[in-house]
C-alpha positions in Angstrom: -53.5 -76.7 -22.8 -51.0 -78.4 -20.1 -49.8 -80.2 -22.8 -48.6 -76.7 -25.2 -47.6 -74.8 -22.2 -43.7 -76.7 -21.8 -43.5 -76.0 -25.3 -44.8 -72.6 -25.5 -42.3 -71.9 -22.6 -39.7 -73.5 -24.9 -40.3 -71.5 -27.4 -40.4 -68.3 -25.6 -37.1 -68.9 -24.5 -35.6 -69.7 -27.9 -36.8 -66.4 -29.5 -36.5 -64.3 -26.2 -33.1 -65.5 -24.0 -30.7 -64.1 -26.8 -32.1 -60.7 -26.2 -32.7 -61.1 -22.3 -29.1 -62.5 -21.9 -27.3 -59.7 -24.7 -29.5 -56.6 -24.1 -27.3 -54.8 -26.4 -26.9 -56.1 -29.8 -24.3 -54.2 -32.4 -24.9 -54.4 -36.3 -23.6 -57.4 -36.9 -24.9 -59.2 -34.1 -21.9 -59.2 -31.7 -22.2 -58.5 -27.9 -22.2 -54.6 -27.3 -21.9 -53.1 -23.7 -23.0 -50.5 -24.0 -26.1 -48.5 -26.1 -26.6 -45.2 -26.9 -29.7 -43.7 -28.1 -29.5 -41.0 -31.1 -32.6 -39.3 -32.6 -31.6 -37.6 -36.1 -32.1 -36.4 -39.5 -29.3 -37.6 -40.8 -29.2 -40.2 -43.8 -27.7 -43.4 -43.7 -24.2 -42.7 -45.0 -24.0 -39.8 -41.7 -25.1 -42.9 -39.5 -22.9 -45.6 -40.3 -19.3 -43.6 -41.1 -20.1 -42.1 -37.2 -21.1 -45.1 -35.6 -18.5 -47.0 -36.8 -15.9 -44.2 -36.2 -17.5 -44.1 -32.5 -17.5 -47.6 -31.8 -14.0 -48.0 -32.8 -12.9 -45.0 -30.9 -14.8 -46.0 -27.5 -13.2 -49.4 -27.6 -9.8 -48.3 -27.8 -10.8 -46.0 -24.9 -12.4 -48.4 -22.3 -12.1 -51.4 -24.4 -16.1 -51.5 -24.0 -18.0 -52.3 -27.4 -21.2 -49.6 -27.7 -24.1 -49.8 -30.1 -25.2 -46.5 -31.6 -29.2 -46.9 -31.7 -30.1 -44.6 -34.3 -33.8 -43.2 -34.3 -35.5 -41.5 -37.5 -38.7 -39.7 -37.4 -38.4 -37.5 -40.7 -36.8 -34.3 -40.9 -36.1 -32.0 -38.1 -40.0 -30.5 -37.7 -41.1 -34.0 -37.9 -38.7 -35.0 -35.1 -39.3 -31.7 -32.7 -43.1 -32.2 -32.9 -42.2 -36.2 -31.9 -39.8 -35.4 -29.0 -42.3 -32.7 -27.3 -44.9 -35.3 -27.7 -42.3 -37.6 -25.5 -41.5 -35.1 -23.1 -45.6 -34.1 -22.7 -45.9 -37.9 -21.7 -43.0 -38.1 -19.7 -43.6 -35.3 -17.5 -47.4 -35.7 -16.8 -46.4 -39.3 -15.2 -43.8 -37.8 -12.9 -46.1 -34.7 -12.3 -49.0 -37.3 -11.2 -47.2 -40.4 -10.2 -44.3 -39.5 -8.8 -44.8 -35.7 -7.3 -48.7 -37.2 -6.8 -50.3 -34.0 -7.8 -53.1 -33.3 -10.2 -52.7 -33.0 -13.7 -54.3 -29.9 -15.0 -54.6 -27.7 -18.0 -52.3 -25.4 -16.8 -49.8 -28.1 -16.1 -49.3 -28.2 -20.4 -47.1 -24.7 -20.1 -44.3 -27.0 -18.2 -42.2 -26.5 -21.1 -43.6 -23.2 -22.7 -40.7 -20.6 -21.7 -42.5 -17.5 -21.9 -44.0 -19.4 -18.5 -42.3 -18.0 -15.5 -39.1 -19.9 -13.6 -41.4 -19.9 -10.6 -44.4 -21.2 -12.0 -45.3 -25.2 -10.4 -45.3 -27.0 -13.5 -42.5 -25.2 -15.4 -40.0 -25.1 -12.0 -40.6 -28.8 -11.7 -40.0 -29.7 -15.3 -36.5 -27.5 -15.2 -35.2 -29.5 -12.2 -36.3 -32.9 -12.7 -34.9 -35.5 -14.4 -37.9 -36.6 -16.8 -36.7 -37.5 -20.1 -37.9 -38.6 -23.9 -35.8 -42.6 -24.1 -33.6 -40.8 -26.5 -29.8 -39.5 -25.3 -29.2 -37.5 -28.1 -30.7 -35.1 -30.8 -28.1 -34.8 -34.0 -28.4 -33.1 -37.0 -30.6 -29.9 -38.0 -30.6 -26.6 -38.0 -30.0 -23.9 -35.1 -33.6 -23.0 -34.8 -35.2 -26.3 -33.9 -32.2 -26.3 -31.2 -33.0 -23.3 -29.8 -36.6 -24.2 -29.4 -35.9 -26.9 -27.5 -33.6 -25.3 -25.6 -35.7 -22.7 -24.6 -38.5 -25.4 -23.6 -36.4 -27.2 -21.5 -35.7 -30.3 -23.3 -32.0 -30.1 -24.1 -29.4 -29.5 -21.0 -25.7 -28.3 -20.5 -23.6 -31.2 -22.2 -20.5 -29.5 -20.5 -18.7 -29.7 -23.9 -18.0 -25.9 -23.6 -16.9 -25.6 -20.0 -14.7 -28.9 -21.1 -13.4 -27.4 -24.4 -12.6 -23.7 -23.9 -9.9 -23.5 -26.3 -12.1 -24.5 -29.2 -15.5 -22.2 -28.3 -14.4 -18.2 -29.2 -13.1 -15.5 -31.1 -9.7 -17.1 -32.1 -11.9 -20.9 -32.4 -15.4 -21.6 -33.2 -17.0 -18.2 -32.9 -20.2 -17.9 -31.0 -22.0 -16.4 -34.5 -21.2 -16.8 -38.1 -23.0 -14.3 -40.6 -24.9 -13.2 -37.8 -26.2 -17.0 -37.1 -25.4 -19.0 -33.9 -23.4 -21.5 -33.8 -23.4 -22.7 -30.6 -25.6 -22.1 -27.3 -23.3 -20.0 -24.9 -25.1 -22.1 -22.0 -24.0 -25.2 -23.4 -27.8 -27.1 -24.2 -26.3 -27.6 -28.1 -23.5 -26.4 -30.2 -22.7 -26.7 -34.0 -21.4 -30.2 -35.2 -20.8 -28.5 -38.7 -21.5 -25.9 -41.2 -23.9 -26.2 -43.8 -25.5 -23.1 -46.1 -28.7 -23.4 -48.7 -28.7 -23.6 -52.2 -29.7 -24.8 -55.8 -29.6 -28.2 -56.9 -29.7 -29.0 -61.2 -29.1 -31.4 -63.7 -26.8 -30.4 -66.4 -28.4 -33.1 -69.0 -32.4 -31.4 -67.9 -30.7 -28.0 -68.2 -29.6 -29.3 -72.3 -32.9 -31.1 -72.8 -35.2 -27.3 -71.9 -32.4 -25.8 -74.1 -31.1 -23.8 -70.9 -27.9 -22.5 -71.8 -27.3 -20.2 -67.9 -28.3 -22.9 -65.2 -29.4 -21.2 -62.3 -26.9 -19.2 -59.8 -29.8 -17.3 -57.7 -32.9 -17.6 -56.2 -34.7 -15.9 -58.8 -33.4 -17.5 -61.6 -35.8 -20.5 -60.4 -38.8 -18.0 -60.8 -38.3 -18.0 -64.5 -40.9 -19.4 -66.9 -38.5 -21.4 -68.5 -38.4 -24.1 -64.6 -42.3 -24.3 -65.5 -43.1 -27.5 -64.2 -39.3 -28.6 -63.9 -38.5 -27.5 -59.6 -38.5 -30.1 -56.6 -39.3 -28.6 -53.9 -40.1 -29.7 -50.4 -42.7 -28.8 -47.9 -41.2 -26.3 -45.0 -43.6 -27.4 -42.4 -41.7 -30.5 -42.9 -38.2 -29.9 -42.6 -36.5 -26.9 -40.5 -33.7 -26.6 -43.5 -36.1 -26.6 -46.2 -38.2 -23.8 -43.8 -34.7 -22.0 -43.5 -33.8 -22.0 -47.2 -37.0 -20.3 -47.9 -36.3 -17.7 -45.1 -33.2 -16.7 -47.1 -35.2 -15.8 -50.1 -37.2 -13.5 -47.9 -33.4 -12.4 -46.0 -31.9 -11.4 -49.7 -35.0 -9.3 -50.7 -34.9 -7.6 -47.5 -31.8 -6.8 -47.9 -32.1 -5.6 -51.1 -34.7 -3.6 -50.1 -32.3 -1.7 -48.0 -33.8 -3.2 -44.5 -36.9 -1.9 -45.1 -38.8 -5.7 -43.8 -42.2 -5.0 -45.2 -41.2 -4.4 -48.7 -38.8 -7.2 -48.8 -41.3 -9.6 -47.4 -43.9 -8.9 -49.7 -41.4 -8.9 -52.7 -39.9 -11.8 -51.0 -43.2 -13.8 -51.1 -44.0 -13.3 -54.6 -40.6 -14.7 -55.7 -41.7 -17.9 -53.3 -44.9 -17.5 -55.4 -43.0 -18.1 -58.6 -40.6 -20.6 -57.7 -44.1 -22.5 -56.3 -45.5 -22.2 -59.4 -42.9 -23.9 -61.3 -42.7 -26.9 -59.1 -43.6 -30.1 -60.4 -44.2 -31.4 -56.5 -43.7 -30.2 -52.9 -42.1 -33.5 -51.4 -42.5 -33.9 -47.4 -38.8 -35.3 -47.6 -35.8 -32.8 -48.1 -33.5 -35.4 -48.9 -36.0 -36.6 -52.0 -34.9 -33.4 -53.8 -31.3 -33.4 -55.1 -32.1 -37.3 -55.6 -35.2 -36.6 -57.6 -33.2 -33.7 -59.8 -29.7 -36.0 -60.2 -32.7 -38.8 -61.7 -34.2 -36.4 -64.1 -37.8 -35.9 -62.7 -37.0 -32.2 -62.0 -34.5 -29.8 -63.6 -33.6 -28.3 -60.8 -34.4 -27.9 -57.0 -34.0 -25.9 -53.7 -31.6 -28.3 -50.9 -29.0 -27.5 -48.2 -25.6 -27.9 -49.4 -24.7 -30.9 -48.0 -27.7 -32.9 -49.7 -26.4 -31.6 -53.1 -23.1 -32.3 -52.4 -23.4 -35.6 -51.3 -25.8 -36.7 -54.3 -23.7 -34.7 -56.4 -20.7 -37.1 -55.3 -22.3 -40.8 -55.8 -23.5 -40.0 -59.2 -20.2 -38.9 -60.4 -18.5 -39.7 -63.3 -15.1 -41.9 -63.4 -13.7 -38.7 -65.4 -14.7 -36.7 -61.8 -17.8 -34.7 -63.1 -21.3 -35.2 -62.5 -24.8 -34.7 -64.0 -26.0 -32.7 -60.8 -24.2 -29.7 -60.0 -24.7 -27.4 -56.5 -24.3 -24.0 -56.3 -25.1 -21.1 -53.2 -26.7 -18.3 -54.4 -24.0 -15.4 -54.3 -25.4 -12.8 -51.4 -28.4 -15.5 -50.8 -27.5 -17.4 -48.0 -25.9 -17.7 -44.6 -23.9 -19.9 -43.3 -25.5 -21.7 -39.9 -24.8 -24.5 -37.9 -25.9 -28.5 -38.3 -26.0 -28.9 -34.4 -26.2 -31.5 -31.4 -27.5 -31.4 -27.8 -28.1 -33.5 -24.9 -31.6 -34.2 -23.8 -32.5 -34.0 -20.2 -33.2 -37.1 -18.2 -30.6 -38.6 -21.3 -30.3 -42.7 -20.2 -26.9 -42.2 -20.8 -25.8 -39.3 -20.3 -21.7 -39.8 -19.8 -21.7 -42.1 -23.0 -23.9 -39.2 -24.8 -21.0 -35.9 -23.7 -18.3 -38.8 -24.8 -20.1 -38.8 -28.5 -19.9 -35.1 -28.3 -16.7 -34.8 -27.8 -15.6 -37.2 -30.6 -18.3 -35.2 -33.1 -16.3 -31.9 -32.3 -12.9 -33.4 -32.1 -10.3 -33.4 -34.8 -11.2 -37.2 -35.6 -15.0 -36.8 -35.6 -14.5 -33.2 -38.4 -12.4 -35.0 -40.5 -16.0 -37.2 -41.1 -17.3 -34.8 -42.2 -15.2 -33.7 -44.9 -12.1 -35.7 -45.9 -13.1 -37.8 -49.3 -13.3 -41.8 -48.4 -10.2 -44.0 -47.7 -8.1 -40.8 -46.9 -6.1 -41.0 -43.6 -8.7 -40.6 -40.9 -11.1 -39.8 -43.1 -14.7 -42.1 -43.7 -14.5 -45.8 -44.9 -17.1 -45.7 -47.2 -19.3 -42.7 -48.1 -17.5 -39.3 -48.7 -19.7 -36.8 -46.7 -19.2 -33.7 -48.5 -19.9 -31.5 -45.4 -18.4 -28.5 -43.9 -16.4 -29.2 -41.0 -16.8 -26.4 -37.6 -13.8 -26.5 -36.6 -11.2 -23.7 -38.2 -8.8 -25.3 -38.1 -9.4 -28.0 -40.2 -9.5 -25.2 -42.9 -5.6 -25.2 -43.2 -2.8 -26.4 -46.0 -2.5 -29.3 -43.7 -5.4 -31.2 -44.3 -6.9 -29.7 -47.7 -5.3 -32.2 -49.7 -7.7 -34.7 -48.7 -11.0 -33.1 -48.4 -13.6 -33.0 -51.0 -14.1 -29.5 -51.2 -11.1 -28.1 -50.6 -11.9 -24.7 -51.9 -14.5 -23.6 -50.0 -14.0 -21.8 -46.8 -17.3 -20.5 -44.8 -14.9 -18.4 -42.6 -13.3 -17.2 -45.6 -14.6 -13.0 -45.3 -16.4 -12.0 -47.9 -19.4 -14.1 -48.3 -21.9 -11.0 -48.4 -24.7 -12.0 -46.8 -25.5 -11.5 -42.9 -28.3 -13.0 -41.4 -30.7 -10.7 -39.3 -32.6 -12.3 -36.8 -34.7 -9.8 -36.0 -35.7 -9.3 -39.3 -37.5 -13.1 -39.5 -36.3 -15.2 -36.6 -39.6 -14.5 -34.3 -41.5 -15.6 -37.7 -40.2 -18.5 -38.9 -43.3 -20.8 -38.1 -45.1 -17.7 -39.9 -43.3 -18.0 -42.8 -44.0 -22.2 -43.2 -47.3 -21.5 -42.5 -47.9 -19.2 -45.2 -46.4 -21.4 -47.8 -48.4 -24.5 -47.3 -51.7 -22.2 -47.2 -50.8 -19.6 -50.1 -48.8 -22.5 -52.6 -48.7 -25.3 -51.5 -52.6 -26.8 -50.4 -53.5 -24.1 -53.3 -50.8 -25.8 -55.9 -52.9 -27.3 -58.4 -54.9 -24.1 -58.9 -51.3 -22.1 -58.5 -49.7 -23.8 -61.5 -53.1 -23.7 -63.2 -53.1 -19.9 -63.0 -49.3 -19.4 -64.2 -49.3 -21.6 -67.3 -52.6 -19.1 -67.7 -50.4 -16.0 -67.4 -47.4 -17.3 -69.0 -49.7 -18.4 -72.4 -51.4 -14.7 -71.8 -48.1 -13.3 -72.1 -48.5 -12.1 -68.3 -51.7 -9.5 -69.3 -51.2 -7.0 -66.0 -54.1 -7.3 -64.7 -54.1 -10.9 -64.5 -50.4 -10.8 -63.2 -51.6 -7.9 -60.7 -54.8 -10.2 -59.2 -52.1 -13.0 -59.6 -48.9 -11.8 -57.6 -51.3 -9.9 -54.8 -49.9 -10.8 -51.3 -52.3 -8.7 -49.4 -53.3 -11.6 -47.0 -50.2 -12.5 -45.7 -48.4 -9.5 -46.1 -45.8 -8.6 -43.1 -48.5 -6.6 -41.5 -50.7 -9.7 -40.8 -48.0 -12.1 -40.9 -46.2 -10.2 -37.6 -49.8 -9.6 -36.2 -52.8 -11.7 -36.9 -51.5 -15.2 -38.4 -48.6 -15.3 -35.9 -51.1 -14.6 -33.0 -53.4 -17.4 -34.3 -50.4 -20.2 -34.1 -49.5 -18.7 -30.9 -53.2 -19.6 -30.0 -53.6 -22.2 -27.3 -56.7 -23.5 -29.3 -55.4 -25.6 -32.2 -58.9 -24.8 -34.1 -57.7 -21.1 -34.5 -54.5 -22.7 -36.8 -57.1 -25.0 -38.4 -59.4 -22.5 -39.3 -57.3 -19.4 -40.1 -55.7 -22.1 -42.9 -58.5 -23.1 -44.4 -59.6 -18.8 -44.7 -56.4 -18.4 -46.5 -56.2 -22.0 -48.4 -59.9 -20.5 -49.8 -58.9 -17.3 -50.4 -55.5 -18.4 -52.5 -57.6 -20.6 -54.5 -60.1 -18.0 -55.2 -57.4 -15.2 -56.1 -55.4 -17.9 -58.7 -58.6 -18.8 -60.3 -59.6 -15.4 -60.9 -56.1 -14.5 -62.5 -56.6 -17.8 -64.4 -59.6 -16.1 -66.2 -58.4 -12.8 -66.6 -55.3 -14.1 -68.3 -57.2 -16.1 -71.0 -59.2 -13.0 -71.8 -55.8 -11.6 -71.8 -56.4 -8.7 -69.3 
């Protein structure tokens, strides 16, 4: 053994003093001085065209070389449900080791907000410093943002106090469509605009002999998608969550506000589009790639992922074999947002990143087309920039989409929170118990119906939304995820999961003795 220890030593110094001696290592390998920790959903071409943007603009500033750390833990759900699980960690050690006090079940409400200011746990948690490793959260919807803010986990980045001339009326208004777009306290504000939409393949549209390809929601309910959707699991991804909350926005809408109607009307379009998927993916991303390769005809995405599939399949003669469109009236326009975490590592190089995602330079990311003047290097974004006035003769002629405009009046759809913002989780929920756990008996039951000819009783027992209708969704099923006691989730699931498969097979059979 004495004779392997120098070596061993040797060794360890070989593999370990590059890393001791350069802590910070950029993408290539060179020296950096400086890191900074991002969690995001963002794909790969979001994460290089602003790290590389960054890095150059922070040397030029302090002449300082930074390495952007990028962190991915799926889609925004995924990444909430990760960070909490951080911060839970995080604060019981400085609860127990550094306050020295006991850690007890009621201790677990530090970051519930409902808790009072004053409570022990939830007071200490707002003014400490305990934090998750990670500086930054970028990318995702509004909701996931406001969550966190509300639990404590993101803090004031001081962007708006900084920046008044870009946060108001005249600027970046505080709400779009009747969606935030930035936290008036500062813990996260919109890094750009993105809406919800429909995803096809103009060669799967010729091969089903679809002349129309879709323009709205319900078009993907049609017989004709049997088999042909990708669609994504909500409990998954916060965008794919919010695309299906438009669906159930529109129909209330249409129903002239009147919420329980449009929910359950809303739900049974879901139910149709469900039954025409092929798959539920867990990845939002998968989709437009999936439709743009022919596995699916068509598919539910946010804009952006469209767009930007749409652009690196196109054709040297400009068009492209997947199209994107937003439903006309079926979607609002929200903000893809970034915040500050509390106890950030570093902070000061995190409110710097900020600033350059909201500055002129860091928009034009976003959506000038590749090797345009301060546009991207590389990847052409295809996103919607915040910022107003990037939306201006000036600088159209080198963006990719030139002609559209979210500010633009007109768009006719308002988002109302109070509507289905306190059930959003609801909403998720019910789809992975009522469509998707239930999906093989689901599709079983419409190819049933549609060889039936839809028989009306069998369509009846088939389109029933009874169990999750708005009166148990708002009361019962939200109380149950609400529950402290995970096992109340667990087993109100499997109740419905049982009772979906039940009510499909029993439409199955009536429709092949054509009742």
């Amino acid at each position: 053994m004495k004779g392997v220890l120098p070596f061993a030593v040797l060794l360890a110094i070989l593999l370990l003093g590059p890393i001791l001696l350069h802590p910070h290592a950029g993408p290539s390998g060179e020296r950096a001085d400086e890191r900074l920790v991002i969690i995001t959903p963002h794909n790969e071409a979001t994460r290089y065209e602003f790290a590389r943007a960054f890095r150059e603009a922070h040397f030029a500033k302090t002449g300082r070389r930074v390495f952007v750390d990028w962190r991915t833990a799926g889609g925004t759900s995924e990444i909430a449900r990760y960070i909490a699980a951080q911060y839970l960690g995080s604060f019981r050690d400085y609860w127990t080791r550094t306050l020295h006090r006991e850690w007890t079940a009621q201790c677990a409400s530090f970051d519930d907000p409902k808790v009072a200011a004053g409570a022990s746990a939830r007071s200490a948690f707002v003014e400490s410093n305990a934090g998750c490793g990670i500086d930054l959260f970028f990318g995702g919807g509004s909701f996931d943002y406001m969550q966190m803010a509300s639990a404590g986990r993101l803090v004031d980045c001081g962007v708006i106090a900084a920046h008044p001339e870009l946060f108001g009326p005249q600027q970046i208004p505080q709400t779009l469509g009747g969606e935030a777009l930035w936290d008036p306290k500062g813990r996260w504000v919109g890094a750009c605009l993105g809406a919800f939409g429909i995803c096809y393949n103009t060669d799967s549209l010729a091969r089903l002999g679809i002349a129309s390809p879709p323009a709205q929601w319900a078009d993907l309910a049609s017989p004709r998608f049997a088999n042909e959707l990708a669609l994504a699991d909500p409990t998954q991804s916060g965008s794919v969550a919010k695309a299906f909350e438009m669906i159930l926005q529109q129909q209330i809408a249409e129903a002239g506000g009147n919420v329980a109607q449009g929910w359950s009307r809303g739900f049974q379009l879901i139910q149709r589009i469900s039954a025409n998927a092929r798959y539920f993916t867990d990845e939002a991303t998968e989709i437009p790639y999936s439709v743009q390769a022919g596995n699916a005809a068509a598919g539910m995405c946010i804009d952006f992922y469209g767009r930007f599939e749409s652009e690196a399949v196109r054709r040297p003669d400009g068009t492209s074999r997947l199209v994107y469109v937003t439903p006309a009236g079926g979607s609002s326009t929200g903000a893809d947002s970034i915040g500050l975490f509390r106890g950030a590592p570093h902070p000061d190089l995190a409110r710097e990143f900020i600033d350059f995602v909201i500055s002129q330079e860091g928009q034009k990311l976003r959506c000038f087309r590749a090797g345009t003047p301060g546009g991207p290097t590389q990847y052409t974004l295809r996103r919607l920039p915040i910022r107003p006035d990037l939306y201006t003769p000036q600088w159209r002629r080198y963006e990719a989409d030139p002609d559209v405009d979210p500010y633009a009046p007109g768009t006719g759809f308002v988002y109302q929170a109070r509507w289905t913002g306190s059930l959003f989780g609801v909403i998720s929920f019910v789809i992975r118990t009522a469509f998707i756990d239930p999906h093989d008996e689901l599709k079983e039951a419409w190819q049933a119906l549609m060889e039936a000819g839809f028989p009306p009783e069998a369509t009846r027992v088939f389109s029933d939304m009874g169990a999750v209708d708005f009166a148990p969704a708002s009361g019962p099923i939200r109380e149950a995820l609400r529950s402290p006691d995970k096992l109340d989730e667990v087993a109100l699931a499997r109740e419905l999961d049982e009772h979906f498969r039940d009510q499909y097979r029993r439409a199955a059979s009536l429709a092949r003795l054509g009742l």
